[in-house]
Every structure is written in structure tokens, then in C-alpha cells.
MARLUMDREN-735654 format. One line per 4 residues: their letters; for each residue x, y, z of C-alpha. Coordinates in Angstrom, 2 decimals, m for minus. Layout:
// MARLUMDREN-735654
a> X:Y:Z | ...
// end
This chain:
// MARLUMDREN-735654
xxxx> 66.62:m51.55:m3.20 | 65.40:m50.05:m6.28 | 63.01:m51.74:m8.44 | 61.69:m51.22:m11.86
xxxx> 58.47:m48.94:m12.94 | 55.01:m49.77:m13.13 | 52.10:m48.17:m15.35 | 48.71:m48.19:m15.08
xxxx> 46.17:m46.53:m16.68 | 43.55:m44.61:m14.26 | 39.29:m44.92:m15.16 | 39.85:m41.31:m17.13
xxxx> 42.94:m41.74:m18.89 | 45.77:m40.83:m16.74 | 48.76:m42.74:m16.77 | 50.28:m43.80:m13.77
xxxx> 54.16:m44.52:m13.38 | 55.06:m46.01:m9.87 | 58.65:m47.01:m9.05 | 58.87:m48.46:m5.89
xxxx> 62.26:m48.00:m3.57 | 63.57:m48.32:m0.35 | 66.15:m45.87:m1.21 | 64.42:m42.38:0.08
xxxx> 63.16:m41.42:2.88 | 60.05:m39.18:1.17 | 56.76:m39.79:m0.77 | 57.75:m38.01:m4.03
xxxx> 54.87:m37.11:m6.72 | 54.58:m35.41:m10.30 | 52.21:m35.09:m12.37 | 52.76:m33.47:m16.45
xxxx> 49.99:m32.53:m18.56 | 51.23:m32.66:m22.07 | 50.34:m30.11:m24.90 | 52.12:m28.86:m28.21
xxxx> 54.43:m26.16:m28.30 | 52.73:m23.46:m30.52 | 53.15:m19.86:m30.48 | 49.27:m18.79:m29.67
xxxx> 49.25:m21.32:m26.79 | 52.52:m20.44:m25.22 | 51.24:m17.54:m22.77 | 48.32:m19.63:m21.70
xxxx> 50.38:m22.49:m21.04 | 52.93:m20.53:m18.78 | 50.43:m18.76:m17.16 | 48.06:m21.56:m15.91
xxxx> 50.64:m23.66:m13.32 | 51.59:m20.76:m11.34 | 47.15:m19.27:m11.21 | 46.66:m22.91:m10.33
xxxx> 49.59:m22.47:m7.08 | 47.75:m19.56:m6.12 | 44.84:m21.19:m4.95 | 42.32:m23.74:m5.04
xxxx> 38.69:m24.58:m3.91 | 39.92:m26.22:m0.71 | 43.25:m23.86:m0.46 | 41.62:m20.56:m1.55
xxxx> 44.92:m18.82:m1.45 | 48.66:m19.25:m1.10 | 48.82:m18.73:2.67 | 45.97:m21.18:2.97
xxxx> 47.86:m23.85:1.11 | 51.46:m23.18:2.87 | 49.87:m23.73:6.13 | 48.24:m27.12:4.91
xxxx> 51.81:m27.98:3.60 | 53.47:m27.33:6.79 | 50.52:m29.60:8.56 | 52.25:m32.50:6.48
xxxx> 55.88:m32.26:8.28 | 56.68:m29.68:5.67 | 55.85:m31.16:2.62 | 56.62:m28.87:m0.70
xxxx> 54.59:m28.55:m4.39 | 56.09:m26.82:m7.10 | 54.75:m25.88:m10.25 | 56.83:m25.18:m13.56
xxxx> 56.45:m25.10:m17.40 | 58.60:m26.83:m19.49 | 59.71:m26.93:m22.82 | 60.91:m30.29:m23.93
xxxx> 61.43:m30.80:m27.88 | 57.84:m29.48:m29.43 | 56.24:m30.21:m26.54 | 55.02:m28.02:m23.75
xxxx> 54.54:m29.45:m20.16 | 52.78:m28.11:m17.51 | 54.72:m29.58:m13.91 | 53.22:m29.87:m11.21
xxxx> 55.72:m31.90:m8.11 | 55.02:m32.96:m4.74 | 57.29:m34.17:m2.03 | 56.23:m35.40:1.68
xxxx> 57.65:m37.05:4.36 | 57.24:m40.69:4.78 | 54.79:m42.30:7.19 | 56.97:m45.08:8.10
xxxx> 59.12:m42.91:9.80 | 56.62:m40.86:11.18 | 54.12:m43.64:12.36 | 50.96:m41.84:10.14
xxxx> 49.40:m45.21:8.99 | 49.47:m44.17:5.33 | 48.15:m41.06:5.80 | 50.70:m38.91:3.99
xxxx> 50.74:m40.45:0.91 | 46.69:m39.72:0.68 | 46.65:m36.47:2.36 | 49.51:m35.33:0.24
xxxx> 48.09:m36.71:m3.43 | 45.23:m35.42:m2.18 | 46.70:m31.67:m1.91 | 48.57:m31.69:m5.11
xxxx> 45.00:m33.04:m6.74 | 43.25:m30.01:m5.54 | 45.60:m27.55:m7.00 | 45.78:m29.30:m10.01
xxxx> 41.91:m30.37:m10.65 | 39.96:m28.73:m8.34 | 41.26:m24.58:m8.53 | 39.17:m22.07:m6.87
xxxx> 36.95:m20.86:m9.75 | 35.05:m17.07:m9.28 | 31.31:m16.63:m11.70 | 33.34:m19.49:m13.93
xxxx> 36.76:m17.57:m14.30 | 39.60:m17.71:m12.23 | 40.40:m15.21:m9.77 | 41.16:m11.85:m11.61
xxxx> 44.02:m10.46:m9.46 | 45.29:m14.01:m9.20 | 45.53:m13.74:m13.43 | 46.89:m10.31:m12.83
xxxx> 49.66:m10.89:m10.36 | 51.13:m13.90:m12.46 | 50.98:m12.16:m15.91 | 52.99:m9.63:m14.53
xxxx> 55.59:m11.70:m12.97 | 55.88:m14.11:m16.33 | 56.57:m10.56:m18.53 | 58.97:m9.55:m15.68
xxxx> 60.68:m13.29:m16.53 | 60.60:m12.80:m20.21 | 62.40:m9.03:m19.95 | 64.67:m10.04:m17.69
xxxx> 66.23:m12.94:m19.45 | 67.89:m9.61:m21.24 | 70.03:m9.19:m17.57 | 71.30:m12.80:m18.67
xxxx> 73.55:m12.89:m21.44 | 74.67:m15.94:m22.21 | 70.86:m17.37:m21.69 | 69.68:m14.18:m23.65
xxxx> 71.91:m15.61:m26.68 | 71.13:m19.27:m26.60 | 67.38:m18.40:m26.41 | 68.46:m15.41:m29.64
xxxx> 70.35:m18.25:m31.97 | 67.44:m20.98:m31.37 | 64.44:m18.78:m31.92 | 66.74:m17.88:m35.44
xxxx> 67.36:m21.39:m35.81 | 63.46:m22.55:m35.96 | 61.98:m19.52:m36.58 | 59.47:m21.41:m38.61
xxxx> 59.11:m24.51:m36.34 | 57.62:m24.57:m33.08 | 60.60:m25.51:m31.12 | 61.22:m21.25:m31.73
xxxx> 58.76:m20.44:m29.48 | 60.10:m19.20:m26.25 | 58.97:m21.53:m23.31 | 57.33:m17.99:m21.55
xxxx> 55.48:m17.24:m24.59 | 55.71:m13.75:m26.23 | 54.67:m10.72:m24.10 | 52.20:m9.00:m26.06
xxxx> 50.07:m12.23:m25.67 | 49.69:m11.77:m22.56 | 47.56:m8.55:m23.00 | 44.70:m11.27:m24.85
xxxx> 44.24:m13.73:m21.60 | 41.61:m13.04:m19.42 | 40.66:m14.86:m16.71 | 37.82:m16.39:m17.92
xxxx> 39.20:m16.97:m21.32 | 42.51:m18.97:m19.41 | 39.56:m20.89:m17.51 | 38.11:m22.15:m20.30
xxxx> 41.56:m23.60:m22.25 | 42.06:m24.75:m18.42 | 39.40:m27.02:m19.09 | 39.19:m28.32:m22.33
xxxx> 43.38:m28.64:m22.02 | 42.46:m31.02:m18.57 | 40.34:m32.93:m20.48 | 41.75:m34.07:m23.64
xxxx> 45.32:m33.74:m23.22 | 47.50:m36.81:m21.87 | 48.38:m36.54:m18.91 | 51.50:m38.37:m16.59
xxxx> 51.83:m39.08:m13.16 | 54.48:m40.23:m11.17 | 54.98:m41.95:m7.43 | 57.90:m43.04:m5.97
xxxx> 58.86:m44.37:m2.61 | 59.00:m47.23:m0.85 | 55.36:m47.83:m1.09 | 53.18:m50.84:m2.12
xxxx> 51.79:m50.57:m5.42 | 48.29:m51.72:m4.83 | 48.00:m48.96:m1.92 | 49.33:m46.34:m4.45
xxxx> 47.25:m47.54:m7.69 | 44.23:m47.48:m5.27 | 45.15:m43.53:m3.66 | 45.75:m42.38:m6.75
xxxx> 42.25:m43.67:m8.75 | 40.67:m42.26:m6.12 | 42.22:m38.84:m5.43 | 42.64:m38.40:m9.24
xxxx> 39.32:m39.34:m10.06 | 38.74:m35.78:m12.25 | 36.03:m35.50:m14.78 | 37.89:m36.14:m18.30
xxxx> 35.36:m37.32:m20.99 | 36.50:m35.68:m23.86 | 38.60:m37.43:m26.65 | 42.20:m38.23:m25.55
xxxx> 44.40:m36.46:m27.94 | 47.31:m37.60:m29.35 | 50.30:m35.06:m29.50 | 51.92:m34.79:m32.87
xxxx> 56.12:m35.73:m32.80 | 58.77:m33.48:m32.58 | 60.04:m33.02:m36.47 | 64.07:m33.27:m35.88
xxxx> 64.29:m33.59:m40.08 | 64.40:m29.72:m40.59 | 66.53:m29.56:m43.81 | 69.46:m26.74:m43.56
xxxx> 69.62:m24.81:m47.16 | 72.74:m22.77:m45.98 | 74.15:m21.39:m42.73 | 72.25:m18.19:m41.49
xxxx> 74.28:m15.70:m39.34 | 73.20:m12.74:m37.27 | 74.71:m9.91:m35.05 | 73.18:m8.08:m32.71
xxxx> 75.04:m4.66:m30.48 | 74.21:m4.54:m27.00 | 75.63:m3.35:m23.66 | 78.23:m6.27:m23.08
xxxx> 81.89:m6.47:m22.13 | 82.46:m9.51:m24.33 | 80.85:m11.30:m27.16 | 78.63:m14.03:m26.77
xxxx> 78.92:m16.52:m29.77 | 76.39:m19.43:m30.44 | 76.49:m21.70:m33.09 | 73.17:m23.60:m33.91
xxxx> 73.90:m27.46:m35.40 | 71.18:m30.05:m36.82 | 72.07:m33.78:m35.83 | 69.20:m35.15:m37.21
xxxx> 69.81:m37.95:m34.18 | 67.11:m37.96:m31.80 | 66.23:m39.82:m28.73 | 64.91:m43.13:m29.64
xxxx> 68.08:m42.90:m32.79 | 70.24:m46.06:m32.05 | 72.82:m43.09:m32.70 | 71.42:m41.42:m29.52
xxxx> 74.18:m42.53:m27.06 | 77.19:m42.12:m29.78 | 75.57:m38.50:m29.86 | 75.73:m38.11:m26.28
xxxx> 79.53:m39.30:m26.20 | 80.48:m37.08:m29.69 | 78.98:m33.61:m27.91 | 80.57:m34.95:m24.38
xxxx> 84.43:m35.24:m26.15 | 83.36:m31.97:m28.90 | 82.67:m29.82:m25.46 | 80.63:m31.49:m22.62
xxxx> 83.71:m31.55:m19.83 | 87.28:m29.65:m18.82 | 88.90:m32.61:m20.79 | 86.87:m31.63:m24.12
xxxx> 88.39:m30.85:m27.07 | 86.69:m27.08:m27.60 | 87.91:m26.56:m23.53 | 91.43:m27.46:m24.07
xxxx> 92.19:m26.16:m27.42 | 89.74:m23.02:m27.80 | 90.13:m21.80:m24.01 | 93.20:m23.82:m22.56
xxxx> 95.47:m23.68:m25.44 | 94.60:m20.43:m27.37 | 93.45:m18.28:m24.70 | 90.15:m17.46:m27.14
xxxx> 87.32:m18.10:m24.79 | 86.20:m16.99:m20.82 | 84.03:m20.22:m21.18 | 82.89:m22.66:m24.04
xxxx> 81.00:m25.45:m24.16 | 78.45:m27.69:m26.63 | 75.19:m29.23:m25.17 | 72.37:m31.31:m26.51
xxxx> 68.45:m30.77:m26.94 | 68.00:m34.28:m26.96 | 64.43:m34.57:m27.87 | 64.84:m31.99:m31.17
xxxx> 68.05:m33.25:m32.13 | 69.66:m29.62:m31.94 | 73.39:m29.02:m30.49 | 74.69:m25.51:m29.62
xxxx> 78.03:m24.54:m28.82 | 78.18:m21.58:m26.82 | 81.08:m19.41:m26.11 | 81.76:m16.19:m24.66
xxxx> 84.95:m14.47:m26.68 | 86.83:m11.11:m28.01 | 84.64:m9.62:m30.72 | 88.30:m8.68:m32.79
xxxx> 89.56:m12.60:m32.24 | 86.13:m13.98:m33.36 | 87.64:m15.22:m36.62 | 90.19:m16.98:m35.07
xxxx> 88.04:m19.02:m32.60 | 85.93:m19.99:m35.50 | 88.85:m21.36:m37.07 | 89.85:m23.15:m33.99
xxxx> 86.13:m24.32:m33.69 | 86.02:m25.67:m37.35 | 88.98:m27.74:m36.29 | 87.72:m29.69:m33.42
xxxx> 84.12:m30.22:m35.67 | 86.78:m31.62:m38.47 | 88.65:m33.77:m35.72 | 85.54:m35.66:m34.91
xxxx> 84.37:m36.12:m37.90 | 87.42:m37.87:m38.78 | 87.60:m40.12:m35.75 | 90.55:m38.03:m34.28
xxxx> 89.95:m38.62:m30.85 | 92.26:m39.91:m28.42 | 91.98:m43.12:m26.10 | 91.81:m40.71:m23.20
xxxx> 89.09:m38.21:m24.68 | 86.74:m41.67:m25.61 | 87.29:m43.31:m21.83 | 86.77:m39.87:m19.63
xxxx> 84.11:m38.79:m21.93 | 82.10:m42.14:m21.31 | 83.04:m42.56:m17.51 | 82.31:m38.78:m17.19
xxxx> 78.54:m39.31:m18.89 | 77.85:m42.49:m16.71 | 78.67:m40.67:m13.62 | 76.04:m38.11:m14.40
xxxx> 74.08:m40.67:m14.84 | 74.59:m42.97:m11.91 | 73.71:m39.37:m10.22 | 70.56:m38.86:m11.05
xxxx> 69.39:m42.51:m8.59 | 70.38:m40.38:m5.50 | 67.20:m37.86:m6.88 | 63.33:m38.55:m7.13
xxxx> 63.22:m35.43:m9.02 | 65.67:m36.42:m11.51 | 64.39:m40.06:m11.73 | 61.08:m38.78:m12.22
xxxx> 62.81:m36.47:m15.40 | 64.84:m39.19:m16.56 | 61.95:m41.10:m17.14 | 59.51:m38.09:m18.92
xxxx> 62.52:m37.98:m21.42 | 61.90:m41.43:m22.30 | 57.99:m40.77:m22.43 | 58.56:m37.86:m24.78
xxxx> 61.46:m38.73:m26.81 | 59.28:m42.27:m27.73 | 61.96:m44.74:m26.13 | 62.44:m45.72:m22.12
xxxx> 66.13:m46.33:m21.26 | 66.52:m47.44:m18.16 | 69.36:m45.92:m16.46 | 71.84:m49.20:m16.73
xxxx> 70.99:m50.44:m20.56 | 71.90:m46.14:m21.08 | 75.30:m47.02:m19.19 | 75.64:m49.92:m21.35
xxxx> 75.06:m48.22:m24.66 | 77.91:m45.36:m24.04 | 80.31:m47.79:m23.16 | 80.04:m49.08:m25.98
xxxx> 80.63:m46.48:m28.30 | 83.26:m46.33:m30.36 | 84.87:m43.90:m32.90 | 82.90:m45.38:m35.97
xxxx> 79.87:m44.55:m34.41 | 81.58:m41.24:m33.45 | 81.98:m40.63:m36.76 | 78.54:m42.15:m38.01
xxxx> 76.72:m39.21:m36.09 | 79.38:m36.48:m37.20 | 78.49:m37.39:m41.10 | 75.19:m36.27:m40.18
xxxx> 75.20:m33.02:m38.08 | 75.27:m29.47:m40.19 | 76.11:m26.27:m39.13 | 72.47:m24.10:m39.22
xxxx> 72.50:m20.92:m37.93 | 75.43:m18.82:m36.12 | 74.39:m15.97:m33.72 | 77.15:m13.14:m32.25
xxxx> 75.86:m10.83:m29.49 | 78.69:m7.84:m29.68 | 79.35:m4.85:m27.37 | 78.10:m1.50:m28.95
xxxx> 80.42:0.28:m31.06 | 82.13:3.15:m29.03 | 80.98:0.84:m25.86 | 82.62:m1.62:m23.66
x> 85.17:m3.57:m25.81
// end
């Protein structure tokens, strides 16, 4: 049976979020330290999850850590970075068996916080730097990630027609950072933001299982009981108001066998809007499933598109649509595409479009209970988007969406930028 979440606040600052359940059969964990997306911080902020994997005081290096891991039944910690409106989050998950199926006596849940809280707050630290080849090896690998987003098209273009979009916002900064920065961090200069970012920035953590609260409140204060006297900060909000003062367009030539077009649109709806769920339901009829409008009339009907789709960054209040056509019929999917934005906006959407659309969006999110991981998500949404749905009131709001509030969010949304990544001239076709 799952029950609702619990916060508490820890002696220095972090915040706690415990949902007990009887519904899995592991100890899952993450904890997200919480900074601002800005371009001179970007780099740093990739780099410092996967130096703090590497190795820390107690784990020295990878090997070291693994082996520790597999002493725990297997257990598995992941780091990430992720971008998430203007915000830039610094993951760091844990899952481990459960003692109640292993008859440990509690001791997973403490030996495995207590892992993930030495790679997090204790790292192995060499004359007050981190380890130099440990700096080395990751830049490397990050600037192999940033070049080879190039090898993926379609990503390549999404990441092309949003860094055009807000190229004078933060949400344009890649969520790698730009390559050339990575040439200023040293180890003991990453160190040093290391620290002053652990102290002052907020910082969430997450446990769920079927545990009792007082045991994991009690773990966790003392596990997590990291030095952190500086002044909380408070992270500024993601700006979703960006005016449009005309639609910006861009081509670009490049070794491809067919174009990839993205459009870039403002909703000015973001996640605590009480628009937020119509918004969901307009992108999931526009182009969210096979049954959507830009699926059966752009692909299906006219034979314009290999794929096409719209999607949602829910916390900037952005929505793309993304398709991959003929360069020489790129007029005539625009047309199409105009058509479909006109259809919404004039509540031409049929019974069948409304009810798949909002069974098809509460299935995905019915899904995510069957996942820790994508509880624990669900949830950091909420935390960063300023509003906490809880999975059934989100259920409750798309059902009841209708096409005046369909409409409501298509007065609002404005076409901003339109990128088209074309095959080279004399190239493929």
C-alpha cells in the first residue's frame, strides 16, 4: 500500500522526502543538489557528479566502491546532471536490496545511505584538490558527450533550435556546458565550487520503501550529518514570460539524408499554471501519440514526415515540434503544420482525440507508481516547478479538461523560433 510523502528538515538544512510503501521490494535513495543554470557554471556542474563516482575518502577509487556495492546484494549508485527549467541538478541515486527479505536487521538501509553519503560528502580530496587524473579522465569523456551529440541528429537539432530560442536566457545553456570551459577547471579550482556549492545550495533527498519513518529520519540525520554553515540560498525562478518580437528562423547544411525541422513555441503556461494540465492534454492531441493530429495528418495522411511529434518542457513553458522531412516538401508540411496549430486553437478536436488523449496521459501516469525512480522524478518536478501534484489530483485535473480550456492555452502559445537542419547541397538528398 502506498502512502503519502513526508518532509523533514535535517540539523543543516537538507530536506528530507520519505514515502513509505509496501509496494517494492528495494531501499531506493536520491539525493539533488540544486543550483542555477548559467553558462560559466555549466562545465563545473557536469563535471563534479561523475569526479565525485570516481572515488571517495572511504572508496578511494571506482573498483573500491563496486566491490563495496556488490557487498550490499548488488546494490547500484548513479550519478547524473540534469537540466530542469533554469535549474541545474546534480543526481546522485541509490538503490539496495531490502533487509526484510534478506533478514539484515536494518542494516542496508544504513550501510547503503551511508555509501551514497560518502560519495556525495565525503570525496577523496589530494593537498585540497581532487584527484588530477580523476578531473582529467571525466573532462575528457563530458567533451567526448558534447561532440558526439553531432552523431545524433534529431537530438543535435532540438538542442540547435532551443539554444536559438533562449540564446539570451539561461535555459540556452547546454546541460554539458560549452567545451572550451572545460580547458579553465582545475582540480583544485572544481574543489573549491565543490564546497561552497555543498554548503549553500538546497539540497533534496529522497527515501522510499517500505520503511518506518522514524528509523529513516533518524539514518538519515545521522549519515547526512555534513558540515553546511553557510547561508542557504534561495534559487531564483525559471522566467517562462520571455516576450516573442517575431519568429526567428535558421538553416544549417550538414551530412544528413533528410531534414530535421524544429519549431520552437512559447506557452507562457508553466507548472504550477491552473492551465498546466489543459497544456498537457493540447500538446498530447497537437502531437503527443499515433492518434495525434500532426501523426495522422502530417505523416499518416500526407506522407510528409518519417516521424513527428510535439513535447513539453514543463518547467520553462517551451513546446517543440520536431519532425524529420524532405527538404523540397518543407513548405508543404509547414502548411499542414499551421493547420493542426489553427485546429486547436479553434477547439476543432474530436470526441475521440479529447478521450484517447486524456486516457493515453493518465496511463503514463498511473506508470510511473510501478518506478521508485520515476516517483522520486515525479515528485522533483513538483519541487522545482513550485506546485506538488500528487499523481491522482494530476489524473483528476486532465480528465477534466475540456476544449475551452483547450483553447484557453492555444490563445496563449506563439510560434518563436524555427530551426531546419538540411543535407549539403550536391550531398545526400
Amino acid at each position: 500500500m502506498q502512502k503519502g510523502y513526508s518532509y523533514h528538515y535535517l540539523p543543516n538544512g537538507i530536506r528530507l522526502i520519505f514515502m513509505p510503501t509496501e509496494k517494492f521490494k528495494t531501499i531506493s535513495m536520491g539525493l539533488f543538489l540544486h543550483q542555477e543554470l548559467k553558462p560559466d557554471l555549466a562545465a563545473s556542474n557536469a563535471l563534479l557528479p561523475s569526479v565525485l563516482e570516481q572515488g571517495s575518502r572511504l572508496y578511494p577509487d571506482y573498483l573500491t566502491l563496486q566491490r563495496e556495492l556488490e557487498n550490499l546484494y548488488g546494490a547500484d549508485i548513479n550519478t547524473d546532471i540534469m537540466k530542469s527549467g533554469e535549474r541545474h541538478i546534480l543526481a546522485f541515486t541509490m538503490e539496495t536490496a531490502h533487509d526484510k527479505f534478506l533478514g539484515e536487521n536494518g542494516r542496508l538501509l544504513f550501510d547503503g545511505m551511508s555509501i551514497l553519503g560518502s560519495v556525495v560528502g565525503d570525496p577523496l580530496v589530494v593537498d585540497g584538490a581532487f584527484r588530477e587524473d580523476y578531473v582529467r579522465q571525466e573532462k575528457n569523456q563530458l567533451v567526448k558527450d558534447i561532440r558526439a551529440m553531432l552523431n545524433d541528429k534529431v537530438s543535435y537539432a532540438l538542442e540547435r533550435c532551443i539554444s536559438l530560442m533562449c540564446a539570451d536566457e539561461n535555459y540556452g545553456v547546454y546541460k554539458l556546458g560549452r567545451i572550451e570551459d572545460y580547458d579553465r577547471v582545475d582540480q583544485a579550482g572544481l574543489y573549491r565550487y565543490y564546497r561552497d556549492l555543498f554548503a549553500r545550495n538546497p539540497i533534496d533527498f529522497y527515501v522510499i520503501g517500505d520503511l518506518e519513518e522514524e528509523e529513516v529520519v533518524g539514518t538519515a540525520g545521522q549519515v547526512f550529518n555534513f558540515n553546511r554553515n553557510g547561508e542557504q540560498l534561495t534559487l531564483a525562478e525559471t522566467d517562462i514570460m520571455h516576450p516573442v518580437h517575431g519568429v526567428r528562423q535558421q538553416e544549417e547544411e550538414m551530412s544528413v539524408n533528410q531534414s530535421k525541422m524544429v519549431m520552437g513555441f512559447r506557452t507562457y503556461t508553466g507548472y504550477r499554471d491552473e492551465l498546466y494540465s489543459a497544456l498537457l492534454v493540447y500538446s498530447g492531441i497537437l502531437g503527443g501519440f499515433p492518434h495525434s493530429k500532426l501523426f495522422m495528418n502530417v505523416r499518416e495522411e500526407a506522407g510528409l514526415a518519417y516521424y513527428i511529434h510535439s513535447r513539453l518542457e514543463k518547467h520553462k513553458g517551451l513546446m517543440v515540434i520536431a519532425a524529420g522531412i524532405n527538404y523540397d516538401e518543407r513548405e508543404k508540411a509547414r502548411e499542414i503544420i499551421d493547420l493542426q496549430l489553427t485546429d486547436m486553437a479553434a477547439g476543432n478536436i474530436s470526441d475521440s482525440e479529447l478521450d484517447n488523449t486524456r486516457r493515453g496521459l493518465c496511463n503514463q501516469l498511473r506508470s510511473k507508481q510501478d518506478s521508485p525512480g520515476q516517483l522520486i522524478s515525479f515528485h522533483l518536478d513538483g519541487s522545482v516547478g513550485g506546485k506538488t501534484y500528487s499523481i491522482g489530483e494530476l489524473e483528476t485535473a486532465i480528465n477534466a479538461v475540456g476544449r475551452e480550456e483547450i483553447k484557453a492555452v492555444a490563445e496563449r502559445i506563439k510560434l518563436d523560433t524555427v530551426y531546419l537542419l538540411r543535407p549539403r547541397e550536391g550531398g545526400a538528398s
